[in-house]
C-alpha positions in Angstrom: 109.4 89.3 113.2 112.8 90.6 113.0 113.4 93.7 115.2 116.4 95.5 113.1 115.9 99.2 112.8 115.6 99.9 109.3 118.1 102.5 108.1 117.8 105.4 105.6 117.6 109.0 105.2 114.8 111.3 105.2 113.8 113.7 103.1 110.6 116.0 103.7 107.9 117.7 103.5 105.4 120.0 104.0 103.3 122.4 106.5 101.6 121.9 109.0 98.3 122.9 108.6 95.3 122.6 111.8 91.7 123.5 112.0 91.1 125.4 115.5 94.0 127.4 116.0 93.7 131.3 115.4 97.4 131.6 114.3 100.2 131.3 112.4 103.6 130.3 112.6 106.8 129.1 110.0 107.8 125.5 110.3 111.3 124.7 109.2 112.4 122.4 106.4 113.0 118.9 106.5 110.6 117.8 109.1 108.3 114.5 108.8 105.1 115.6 110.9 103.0 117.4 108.4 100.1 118.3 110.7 98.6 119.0 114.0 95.7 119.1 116.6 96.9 122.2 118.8 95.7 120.0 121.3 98.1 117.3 120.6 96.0 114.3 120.7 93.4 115.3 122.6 90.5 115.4 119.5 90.4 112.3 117.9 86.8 112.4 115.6 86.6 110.0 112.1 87.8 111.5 109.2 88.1 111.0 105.5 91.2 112.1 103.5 91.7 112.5 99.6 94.1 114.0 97.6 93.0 117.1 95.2 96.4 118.3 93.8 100.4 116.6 94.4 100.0 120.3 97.2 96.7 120.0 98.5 94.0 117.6 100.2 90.7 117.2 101.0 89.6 116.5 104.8 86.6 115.6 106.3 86.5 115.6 109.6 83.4 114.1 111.5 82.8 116.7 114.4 79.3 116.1 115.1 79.7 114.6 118.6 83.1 117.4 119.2 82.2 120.5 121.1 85.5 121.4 119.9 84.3 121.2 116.7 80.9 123.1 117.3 79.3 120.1 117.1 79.9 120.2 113.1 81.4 118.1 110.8 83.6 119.7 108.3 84.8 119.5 105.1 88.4 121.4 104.7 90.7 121.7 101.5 94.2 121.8 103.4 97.8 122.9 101.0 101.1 122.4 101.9 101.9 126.2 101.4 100.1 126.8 105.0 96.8 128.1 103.4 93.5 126.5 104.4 89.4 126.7 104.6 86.6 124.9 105.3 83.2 124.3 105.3 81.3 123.9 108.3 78.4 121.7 107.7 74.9 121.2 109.6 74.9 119.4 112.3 72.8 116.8 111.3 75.2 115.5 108.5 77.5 112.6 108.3 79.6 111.6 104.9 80.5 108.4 104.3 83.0 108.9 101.6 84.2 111.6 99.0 86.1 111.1 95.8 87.9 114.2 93.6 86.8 113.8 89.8 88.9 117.0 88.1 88.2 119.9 90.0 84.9 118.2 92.1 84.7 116.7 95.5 81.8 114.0 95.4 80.7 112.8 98.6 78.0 110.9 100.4 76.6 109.8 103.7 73.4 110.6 105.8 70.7 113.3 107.0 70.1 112.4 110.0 66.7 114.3 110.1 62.9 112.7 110.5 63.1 110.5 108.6 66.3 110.5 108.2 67.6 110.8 104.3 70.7 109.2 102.6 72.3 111.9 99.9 74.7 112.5 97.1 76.8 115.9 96.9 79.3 117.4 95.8 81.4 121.0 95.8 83.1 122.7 93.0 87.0 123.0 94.5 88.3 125.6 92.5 85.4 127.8 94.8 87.3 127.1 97.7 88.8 130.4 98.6 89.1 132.3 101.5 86.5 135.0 102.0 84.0 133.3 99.3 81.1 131.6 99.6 80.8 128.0 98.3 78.2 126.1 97.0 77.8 122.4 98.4 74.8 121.0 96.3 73.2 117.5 97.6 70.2 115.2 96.5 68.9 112.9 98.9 66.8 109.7 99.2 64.5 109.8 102.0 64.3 106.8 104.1 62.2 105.4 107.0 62.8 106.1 110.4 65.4 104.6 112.4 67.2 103.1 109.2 70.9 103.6 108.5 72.2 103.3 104.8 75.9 103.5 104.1 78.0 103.7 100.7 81.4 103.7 99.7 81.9 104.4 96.0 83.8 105.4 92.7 83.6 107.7 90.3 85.1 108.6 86.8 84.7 109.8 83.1 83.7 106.8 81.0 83.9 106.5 77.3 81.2 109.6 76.3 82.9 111.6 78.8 79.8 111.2 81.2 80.3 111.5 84.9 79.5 107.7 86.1 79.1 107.3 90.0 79.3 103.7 90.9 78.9 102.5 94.7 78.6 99.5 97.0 75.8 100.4 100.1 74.3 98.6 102.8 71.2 99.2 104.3 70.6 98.7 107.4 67.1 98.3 109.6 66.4 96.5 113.3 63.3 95.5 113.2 62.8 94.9 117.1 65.8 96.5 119.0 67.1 94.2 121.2 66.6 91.0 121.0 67.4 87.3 122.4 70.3 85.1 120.5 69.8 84.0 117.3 67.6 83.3 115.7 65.9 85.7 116.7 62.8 87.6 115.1 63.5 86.5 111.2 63.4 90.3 109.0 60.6 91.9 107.7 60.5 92.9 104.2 62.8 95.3 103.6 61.3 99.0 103.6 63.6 100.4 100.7 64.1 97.5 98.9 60.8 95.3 99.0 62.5 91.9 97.4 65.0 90.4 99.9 66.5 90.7 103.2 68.7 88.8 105.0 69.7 88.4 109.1 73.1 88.6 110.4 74.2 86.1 113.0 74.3 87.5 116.5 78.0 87.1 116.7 78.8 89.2 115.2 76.1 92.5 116.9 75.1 90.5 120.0 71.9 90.7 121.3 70.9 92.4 118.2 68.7 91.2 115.3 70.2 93.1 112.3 68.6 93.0 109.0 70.8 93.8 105.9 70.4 94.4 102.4 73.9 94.7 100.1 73.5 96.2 96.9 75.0 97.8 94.6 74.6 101.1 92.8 75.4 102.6 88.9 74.5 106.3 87.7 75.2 108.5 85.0 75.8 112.5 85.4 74.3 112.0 89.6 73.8 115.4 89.9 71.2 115.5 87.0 69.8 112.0 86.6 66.4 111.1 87.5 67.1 108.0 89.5 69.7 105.8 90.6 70.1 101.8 89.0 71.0 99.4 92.0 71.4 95.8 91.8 70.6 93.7 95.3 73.2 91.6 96.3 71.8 88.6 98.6 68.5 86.5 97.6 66.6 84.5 98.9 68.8 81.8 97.4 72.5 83.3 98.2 73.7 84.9 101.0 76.5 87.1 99.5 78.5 89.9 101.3 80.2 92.7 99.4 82.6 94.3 101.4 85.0 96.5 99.2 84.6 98.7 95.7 87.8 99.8 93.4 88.3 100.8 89.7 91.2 99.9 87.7 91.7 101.6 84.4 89.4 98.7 82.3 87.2 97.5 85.4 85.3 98.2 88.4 85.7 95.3 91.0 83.7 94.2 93.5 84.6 91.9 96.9 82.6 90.0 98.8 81.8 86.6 100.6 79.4 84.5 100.5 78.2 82.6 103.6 76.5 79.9 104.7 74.6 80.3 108.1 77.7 81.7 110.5 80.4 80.6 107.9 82.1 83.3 105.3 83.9 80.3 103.3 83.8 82.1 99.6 85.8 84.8 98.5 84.0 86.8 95.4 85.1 89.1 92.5 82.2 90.6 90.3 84.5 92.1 87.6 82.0 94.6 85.5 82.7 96.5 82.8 83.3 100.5 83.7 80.9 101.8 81.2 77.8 99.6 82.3 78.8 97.9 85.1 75.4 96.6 86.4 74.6 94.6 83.3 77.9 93.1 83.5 78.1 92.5 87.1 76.0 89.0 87.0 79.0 87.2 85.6 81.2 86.5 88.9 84.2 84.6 90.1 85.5 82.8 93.0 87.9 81.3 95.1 88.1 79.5 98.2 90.0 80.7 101.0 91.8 78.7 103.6 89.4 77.8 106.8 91.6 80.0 109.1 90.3 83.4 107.4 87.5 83.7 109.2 87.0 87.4 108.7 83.5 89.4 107.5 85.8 91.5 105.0 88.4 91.2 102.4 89.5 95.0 101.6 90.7 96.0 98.2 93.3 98.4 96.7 93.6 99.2 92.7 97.1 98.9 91.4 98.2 99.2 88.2 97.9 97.5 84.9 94.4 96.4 86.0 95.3 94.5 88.8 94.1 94.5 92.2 95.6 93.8 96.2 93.1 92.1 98.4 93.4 92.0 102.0 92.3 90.0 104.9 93.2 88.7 108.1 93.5 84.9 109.3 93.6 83.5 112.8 96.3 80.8 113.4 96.0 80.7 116.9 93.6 83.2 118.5 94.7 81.5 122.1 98.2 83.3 122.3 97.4 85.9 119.7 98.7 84.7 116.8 97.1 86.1 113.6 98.4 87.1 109.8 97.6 90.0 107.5 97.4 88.3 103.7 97.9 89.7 100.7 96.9 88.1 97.4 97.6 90.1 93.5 94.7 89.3 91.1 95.4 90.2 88.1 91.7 91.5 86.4 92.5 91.5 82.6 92.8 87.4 83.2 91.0 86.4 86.6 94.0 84.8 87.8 96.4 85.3 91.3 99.9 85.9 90.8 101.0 86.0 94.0 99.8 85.7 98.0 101.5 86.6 100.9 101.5 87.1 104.5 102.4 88.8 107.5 102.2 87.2 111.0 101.3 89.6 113.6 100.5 89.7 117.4 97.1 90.7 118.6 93.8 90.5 115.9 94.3 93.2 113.6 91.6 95.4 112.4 92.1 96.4 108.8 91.5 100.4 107.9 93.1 100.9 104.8 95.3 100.7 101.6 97.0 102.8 99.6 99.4 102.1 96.4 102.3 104.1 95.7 103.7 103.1 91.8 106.9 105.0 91.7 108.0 103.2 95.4 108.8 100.2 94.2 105.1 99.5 93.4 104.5 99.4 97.2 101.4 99.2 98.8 101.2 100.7 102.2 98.0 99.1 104.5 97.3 100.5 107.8 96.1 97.8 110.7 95.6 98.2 114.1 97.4 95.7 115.9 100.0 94.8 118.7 103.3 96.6 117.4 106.3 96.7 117.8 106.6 92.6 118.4 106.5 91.5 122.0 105.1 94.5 123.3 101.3 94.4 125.2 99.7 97.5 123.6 98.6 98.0 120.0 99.6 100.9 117.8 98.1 102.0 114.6 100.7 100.1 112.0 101.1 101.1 108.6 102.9 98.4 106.6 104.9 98.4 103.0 103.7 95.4 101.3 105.2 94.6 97.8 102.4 92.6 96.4 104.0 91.6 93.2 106.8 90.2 95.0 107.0 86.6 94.0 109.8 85.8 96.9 109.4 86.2 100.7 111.3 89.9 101.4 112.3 92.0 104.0 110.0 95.8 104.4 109.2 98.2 106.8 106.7 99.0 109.3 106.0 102.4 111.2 103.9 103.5 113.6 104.2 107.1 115.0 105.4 106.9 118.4 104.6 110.6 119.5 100.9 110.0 120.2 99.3 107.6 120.7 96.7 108.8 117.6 94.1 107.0 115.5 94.4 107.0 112.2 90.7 105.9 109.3 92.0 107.1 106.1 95.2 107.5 103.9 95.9 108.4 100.2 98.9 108.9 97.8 99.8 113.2 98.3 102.2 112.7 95.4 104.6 110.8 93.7 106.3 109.2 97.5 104.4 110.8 100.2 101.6 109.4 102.1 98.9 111.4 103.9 97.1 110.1 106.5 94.8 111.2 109.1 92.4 110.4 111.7 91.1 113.7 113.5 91.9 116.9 112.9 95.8 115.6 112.8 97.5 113.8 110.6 100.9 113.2 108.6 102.5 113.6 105.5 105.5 111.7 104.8 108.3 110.6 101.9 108.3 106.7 102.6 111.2 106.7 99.8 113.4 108.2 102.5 112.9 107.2 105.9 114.7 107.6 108.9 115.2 105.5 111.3 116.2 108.0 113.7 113.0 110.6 113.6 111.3 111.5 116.8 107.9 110.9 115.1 108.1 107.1 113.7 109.2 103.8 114.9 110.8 101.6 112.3 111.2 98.1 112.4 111.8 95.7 109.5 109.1 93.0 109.1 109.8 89.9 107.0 106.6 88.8 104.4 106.0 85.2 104.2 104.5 83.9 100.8 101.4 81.2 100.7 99.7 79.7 97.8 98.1 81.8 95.3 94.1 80.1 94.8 92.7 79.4 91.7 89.7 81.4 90.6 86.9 80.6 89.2 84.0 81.6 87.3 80.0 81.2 87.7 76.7 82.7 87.2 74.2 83.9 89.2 71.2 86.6 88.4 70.8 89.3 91.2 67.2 91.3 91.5 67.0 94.9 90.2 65.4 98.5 91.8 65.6 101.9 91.2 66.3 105.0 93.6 64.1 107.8 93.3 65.8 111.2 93.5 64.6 114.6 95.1 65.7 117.8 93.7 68.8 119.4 94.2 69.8 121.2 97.0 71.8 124.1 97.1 73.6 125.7 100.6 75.7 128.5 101.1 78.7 128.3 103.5 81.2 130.9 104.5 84.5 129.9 104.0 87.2 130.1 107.2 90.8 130.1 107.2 92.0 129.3 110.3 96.0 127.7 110.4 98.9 126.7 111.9 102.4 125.2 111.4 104.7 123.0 113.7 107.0 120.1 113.5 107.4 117.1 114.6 108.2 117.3 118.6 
């Protein structure tokens, strides 16, 4: 990598805008560092970010482990004019992820009661006020003890103008606890989904037996319906992996691997069509990586003109830490892959996410944790700028934020050039249109893309098993809505 400082000018931004603190204060204008922990860097919990309104965000924040948080996750609808509230939420509660359809926040994740329940919810946003009360309405789907279940999703208005929640889960059981190496104890049937199971390699959880069912999940209006359609993934003829979910404006796409024994060595796309996508998700294509990506995931990011970014990491040399972040365009309307690309990097990097910013040069911006800036012996949390139509190798920035030393889960597009993204109960919002090189919150340093060979895909057929969910009735709970703030700049 080249270490030039990239040069160019900012322009800026917002308010800052924290949960705890009992005050206010003015920021002044420009500044880059959007938002704060008044304990700078001391409260870093998981969190979820999505953007409502080109001034306003959604935040959840996962405080259940946080006595700074009371112990309490929370769900907070932050805008860039200083105002903020929340809603506290049992203690019990975990979300997994949230989407903003219109004016509603639809989220999921687990009850961790006895037995623990998976649910669906969601919260009207235009009730988000201080001073009133909001309604969060959930329906779960009761599990058996000790079992985890975990879903990431979409969801949109198809063609009848129906509310269609579509998601990839994974459910999770351990039939024994600990156990010796594999093979271990093969899994028992499955106690949510009574077809198939299948048992991932200790390698990857050692000294654990994990059983795992993949499926995926399609249902009109969730809020009413009676039950929820799922597909299962792997067979007992096909190990398949999904890994990532994304809707284009024609499709809703689907990543996965599929492996055989301890080897991921096929890259999948189940391309389904948005207004049934489980009768059309049978129908998938293929492509076969390189040996050197030898990773469990390929991520995926939506970009325009139904076309989609998938990401992955590949080891070159794992002996003096030398690994690549690749990028390859598949364009969805054809099945085919424009382009590929890739960034070497020091140190494995652990993917977190991807976000695409149209009007910046069509950039993509993916956030890794890995050993940046070049040379040096500690790893930062690096967002990149990817072009991924870019059909020659290029020059483009990197930044990491060089104040704290902070972890960042989650990003999303604020509005037109400004990223938000946060990790705790901090987090940033900034124009990467205009960035500057001489800010006291971000390190920039020019990275130079690489291009490989794009793969060919192909197409085949395979028939998955079918289930239903039952569903409880809804739930309603009242929570008073807080309004706690602050502002402050970047130090």
């Amino acid at each position: 990598m080249n270490r030039t400082i990239t040069k160019s000018t900012v322009s800026m931004l917002l308010t800052l805008f924290t949960m705890l603190s009992g005050y206010h204060a003015k920021a002044q204008l420009p500044y880059i560092f959007a938002y704060s922990s008044y304990r700078a860097g001391s409260l870093s919990v998981p969190s979820i970010v999505r953007t409502y309104t080109p001034t306003s965000a959604v935040v959840y924040y996962d405080g259940r482990h946080t006595p700074d948080l009371n112990n309490k996750g929370i769900i907070a609808l932050v805008k860039t004019d200083g105002t903020y509230c929340d809603l506290p939420l049992n203690n019990n509660l975990r979300i997994d992820d949230m989407r903003i359809l219109d004016d509603t926040l639809y989220f999921c994740g687990m009850e961790w009661t006895n037995p623990p329940n998976y649910f669906i919810g969601k919260i009207d946003l235009t009730t988000m006020v201080p001073g009133n009360n909001n309604n969060l309405d959930y329906r779960r789907m009761q599990l058996s003890i000790d079992q985890d279940m975990q879903m990431k999703f979409v969801v949109y208005s198809d063609n009848l103008n129906n509310t269609r929640l579509v998601a990839l889960g994974t459910y999770r059981y351990y039939p024994h606890g600990p156990n010796p190496p594999s093979p271990g104890p093969q899994c028992p049937i499955a106690p949510l989904f009574p077809i198939y199971t299948y048992t991932l390699p200790y390698e990857y959880f050692p000294g654990w037996t994990v059983c795992q069912e993949d499926f995926v999940l399609e249902c009109v209006n969730p809020m009413t319906a009676s039950s929820l359609d799922i597909k299962l993934v792997n067979s007992a003829s096909k190990n398949e992996h999904m890994s990532d979910i994304v809707v284009t404006d024609n499709y809703v796409a689907f990543v996965g691997n599929i492996f055989n024994g301890d080897v991921f060595d096929t890259v999948t796309i189940h391309r389904c069509k948005k207004d049934n996508v489980l009768s059309t998700f049978d129908n998938y294509y293929y492509f076969i990586p390189p040996s050197v990506e030898g990773t469990i995931e390929y991520s995926a990011c939506a970009l325009d003109n139904d076309n989609i970014a998938l990401v992955t990491t590949a080891v070159i040399d794992p002996v003096i830490d030398d690994f690549e972040l690749r990028v390859r365009t598949v364009k969805l309307s054809t099945m085919t892959m424009p382009t590929a690309q890739r960034l070497p990097v020091e140190g494995k990097p652990i993917q977190i996410a991807q976000t695409y910013l149209y009007q910046v040069n069509k950039t993509m911006v993916h956030l890794s944790d890995f050993r940046f800036p070049p040379g040096q012996q500690y790893h930062n949390y690096t967002f990149v700028e990817f072009l991924p139509y870019k059909g020659t190798a290029y020059h483009t920035t990197a930044f990491y934020e060089r104040s704290f030393n902070r972890t960042y889960e989650s990003m999303d597009v604020m509005r037109d050039s400004c990223l938000i993204s946060t990790g705790g109960n901090y987090g940033f919002i900034k124009d990467i249109k205009h960035e500057d090189a001489t800010s006291n919150c971000y390190y920039y340093e020019d990275v130079y893309i690489r291009l490989t060979n794009p793969r060919t895909i192909y197409t085949s057929q395979f028939s998955y098993e079918g289930n239903q969910f039952p569903l409880n009735s809804t739930i309603q709970r009242g929570y008073t809505v807080e309004s706690p703030s602050r502002w402050d700049a970047c130090p």
